[in-house]
C-alpha positions as CSV (number, residue, x, y, z in Angstrom):
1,X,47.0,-17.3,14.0
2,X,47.4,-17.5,18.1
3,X,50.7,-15.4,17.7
4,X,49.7,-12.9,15.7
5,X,46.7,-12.7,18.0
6,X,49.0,-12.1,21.3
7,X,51.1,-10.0,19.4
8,X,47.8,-7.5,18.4
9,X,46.7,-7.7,22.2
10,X,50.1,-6.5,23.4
11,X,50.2,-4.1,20.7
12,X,46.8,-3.0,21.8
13,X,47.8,-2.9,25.5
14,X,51.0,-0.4,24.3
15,X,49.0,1.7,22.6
16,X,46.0,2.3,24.8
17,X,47.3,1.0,28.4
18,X,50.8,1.8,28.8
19,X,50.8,5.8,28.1
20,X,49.2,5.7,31.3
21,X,50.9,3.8,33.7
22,X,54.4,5.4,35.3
23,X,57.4,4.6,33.5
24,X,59.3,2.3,36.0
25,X,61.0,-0.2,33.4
26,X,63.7,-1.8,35.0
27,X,64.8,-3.7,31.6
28,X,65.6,-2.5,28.0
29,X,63.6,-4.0,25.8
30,X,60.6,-3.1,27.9
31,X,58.4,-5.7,28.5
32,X,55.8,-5.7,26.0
33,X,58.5,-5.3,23.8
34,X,60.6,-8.4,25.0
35,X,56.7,-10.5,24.9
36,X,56.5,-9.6,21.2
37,X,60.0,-10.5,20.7
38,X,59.8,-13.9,22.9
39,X,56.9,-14.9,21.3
40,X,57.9,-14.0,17.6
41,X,61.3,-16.2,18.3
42,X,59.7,-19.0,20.1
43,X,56.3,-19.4,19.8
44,X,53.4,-18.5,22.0
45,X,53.7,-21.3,25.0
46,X,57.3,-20.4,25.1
47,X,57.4,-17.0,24.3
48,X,54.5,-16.3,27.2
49,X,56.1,-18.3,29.6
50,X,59.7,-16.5,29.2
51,X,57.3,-13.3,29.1
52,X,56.0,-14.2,32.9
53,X,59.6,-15.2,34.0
54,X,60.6,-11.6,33.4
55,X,57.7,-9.7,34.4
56,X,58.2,-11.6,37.6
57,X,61.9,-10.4,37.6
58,X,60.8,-6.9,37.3
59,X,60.7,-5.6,40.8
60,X,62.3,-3.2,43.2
61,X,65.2,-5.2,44.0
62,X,66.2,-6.4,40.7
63,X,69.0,-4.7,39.2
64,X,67.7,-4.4,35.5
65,X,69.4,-3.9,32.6
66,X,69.9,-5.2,28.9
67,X,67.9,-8.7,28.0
68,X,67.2,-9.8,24.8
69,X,65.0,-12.9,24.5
């Protein structure tokens, strides 16, 4: 029930949030995308915190790339 109500919120954030915010994504998935993964595959607790860890790793000098949860 949690996880499927993280997963609407992000969904919801997507949908109505994102289209408005510069595309700067450093990472493919992006990450609402990888949050919806991470927490699918392991769980909200888990799947937040690895969520954090890579919006934290999103920044200027980060090289980006490919990561999959």
């Amino acid at each position: 029930m949690i996880k499927s109500v993280v997963i609407s919120l992000v969904k919801f954030y997507q949908k109505f949030i994102s289209p408005f915010t510069p595309g700067s994504c450093r990472y493919y998935p992006t990450c609402s995308n990888y949050t919806i993964m991470a927490v699918e595959k392991y769980g909200v607790l888990k799947g937040l915190i690895k969520s954090l860890w890579r919006v934290l790793r999103c920044n200027p000098l980060s090289k980006g790339g490919v990561d999959y949860p």
